[in-house]
C-alpha positions in Angstrom: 16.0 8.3 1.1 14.0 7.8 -2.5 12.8 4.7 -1.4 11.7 6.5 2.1 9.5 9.3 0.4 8.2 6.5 -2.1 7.0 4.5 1.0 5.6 7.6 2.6 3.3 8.8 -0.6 2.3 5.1 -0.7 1.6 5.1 3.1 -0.5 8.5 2.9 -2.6 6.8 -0.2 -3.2 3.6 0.9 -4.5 5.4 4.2 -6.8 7.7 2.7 -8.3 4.0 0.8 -8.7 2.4 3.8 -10.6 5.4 5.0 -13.0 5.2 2.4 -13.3 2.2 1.8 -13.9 1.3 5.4 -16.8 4.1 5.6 -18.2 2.3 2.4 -18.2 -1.2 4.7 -19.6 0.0 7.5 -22.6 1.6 5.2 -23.2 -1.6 3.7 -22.5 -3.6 7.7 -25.3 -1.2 9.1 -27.7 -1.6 5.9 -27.4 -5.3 6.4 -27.5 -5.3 10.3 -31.1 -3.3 9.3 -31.8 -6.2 7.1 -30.6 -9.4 8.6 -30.7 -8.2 12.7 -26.5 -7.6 14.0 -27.2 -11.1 16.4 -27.0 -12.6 13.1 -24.3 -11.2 11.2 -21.7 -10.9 14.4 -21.9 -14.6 14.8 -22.7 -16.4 11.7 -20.9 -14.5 8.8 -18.0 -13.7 10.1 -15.0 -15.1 8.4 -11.8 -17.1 9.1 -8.7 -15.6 7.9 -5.9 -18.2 6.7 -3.2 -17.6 3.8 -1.2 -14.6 5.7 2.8 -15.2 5.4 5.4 -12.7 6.1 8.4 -12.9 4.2 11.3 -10.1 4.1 13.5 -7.7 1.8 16.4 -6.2 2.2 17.0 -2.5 1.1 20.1 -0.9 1.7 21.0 -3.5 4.4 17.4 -3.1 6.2 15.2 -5.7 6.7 11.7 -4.4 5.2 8.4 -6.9 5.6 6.1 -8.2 2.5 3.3 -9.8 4.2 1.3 -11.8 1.6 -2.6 -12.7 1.7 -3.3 -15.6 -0.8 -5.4 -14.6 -3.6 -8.3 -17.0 -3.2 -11.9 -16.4 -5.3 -14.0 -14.1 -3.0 -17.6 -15.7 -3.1 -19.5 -15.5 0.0 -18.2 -18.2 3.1 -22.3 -18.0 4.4 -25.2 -19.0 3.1 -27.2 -17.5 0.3 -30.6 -18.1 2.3 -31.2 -15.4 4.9 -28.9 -12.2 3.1 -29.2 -9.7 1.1 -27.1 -7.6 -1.8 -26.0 -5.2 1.6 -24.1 -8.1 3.4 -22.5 -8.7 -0.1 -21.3 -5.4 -0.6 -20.2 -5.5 3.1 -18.5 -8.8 3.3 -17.0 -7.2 -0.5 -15.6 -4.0 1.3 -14.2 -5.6 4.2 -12.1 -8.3 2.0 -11.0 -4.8 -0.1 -10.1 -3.2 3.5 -8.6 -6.7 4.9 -6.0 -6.6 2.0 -5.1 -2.6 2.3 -4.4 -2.6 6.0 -1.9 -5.7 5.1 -0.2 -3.5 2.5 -0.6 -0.5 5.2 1.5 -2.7 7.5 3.8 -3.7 5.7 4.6 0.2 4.1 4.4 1.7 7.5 6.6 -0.8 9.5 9.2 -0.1 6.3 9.0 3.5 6.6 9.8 3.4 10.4 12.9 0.9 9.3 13.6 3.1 6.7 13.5 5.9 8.8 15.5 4.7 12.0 18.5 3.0 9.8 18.4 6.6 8.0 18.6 8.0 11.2 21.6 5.8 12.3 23.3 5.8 9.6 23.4 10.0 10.0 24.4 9.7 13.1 27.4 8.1 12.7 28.2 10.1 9.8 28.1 12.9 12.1 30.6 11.5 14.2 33.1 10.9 11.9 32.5 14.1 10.5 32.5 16.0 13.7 34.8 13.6 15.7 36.7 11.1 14.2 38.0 12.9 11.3 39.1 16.2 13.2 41.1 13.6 16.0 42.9 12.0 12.9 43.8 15.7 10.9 45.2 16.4 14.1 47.1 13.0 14.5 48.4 13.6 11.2 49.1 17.1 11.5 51.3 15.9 15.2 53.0 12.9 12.9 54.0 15.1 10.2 55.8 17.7 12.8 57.4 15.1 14.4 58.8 13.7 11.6 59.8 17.2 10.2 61.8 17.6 13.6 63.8 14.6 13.0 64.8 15.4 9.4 65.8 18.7 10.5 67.4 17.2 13.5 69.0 14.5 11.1 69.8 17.2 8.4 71.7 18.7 11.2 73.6 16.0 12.7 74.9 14.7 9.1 76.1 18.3 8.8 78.3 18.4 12.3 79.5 14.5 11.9 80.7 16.0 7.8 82.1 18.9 10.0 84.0 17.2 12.0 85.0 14.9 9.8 86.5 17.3 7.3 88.5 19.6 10.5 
């Protein structure tokens, strides 16, 4: 459950960075689309992504994601002739906003995890407490009579064969 609510702050902060950050990229996008003309940008800057593995973690027995971008220098993957500082900034903010969504992922997809083991897990904890356990105090309860009525039953049959013996 801590790790849960730790995941969930993180998931609520990381989504109020992608916010701003992506309203920050989208400034810069539209100053450069001003600038350079959006034919331009949509086809010529726009970069490949390579370097994204998933690996996972286990937490409790659940299977959480790490997804991983390679940390490679940022320098610009277009050529300096033709832009401006604003497709800088952009291409800057959108690398920032490519790496928290991957984080975002990876949080949320281990908060629902999280959250449907915890679930589980609750479930069946019901059961035995509402179910199983109850069945078995009464097994018990059933056992230990019977055996009680034997003893007494054996009790008394010692006591008429020591009778009867003795007369």
């Amino acid at each position: 459950m801590r790790e849960l609510m730790k995941m969930i702050d993180e998931s609520a902060a990381l989504q109020n960075d992608i916010g701003d950050t992506f309203t920050r990229a989208y400034a810069a996008l539209q100053r450069a689309s001003v600038t350079l003309g959006m034919d331009r940008i949509g086809t010529e800057y726009a970069p490949l992504e390579t370097g994204l593995t998933l690996t996972t973690r286990s937490v409790m027995g659940v299977s959480l994601p790490e997804v991983h971008l390679a940390e490679k220098e940022l320098r610009p993957y277009y050529g300096l002739s033709g832009t401006d500082r604003q497709m800088d900034e952009a291409m800057l903010c959108f690398e920032k906003v490519k790496r928290l969504t991957a984080r975002l992922a990876e949080v949320d997809t281990g908060v629902y995890r999280l959250a449907t083991a915890i679930k589980k897990t609750q479930r069946r904890a019901n059961m035995l407490e509402n179910v199983v356990i109850p069945r078995e105090t009464d097994a018990i309860k059933f056992i230990s009579g019977v055996l009680e009525e034997r003893e007494r039953e054996e009790f008394t049959r010692l006591k008429v064969i020591k009778t009867n013996r003795q007369g």
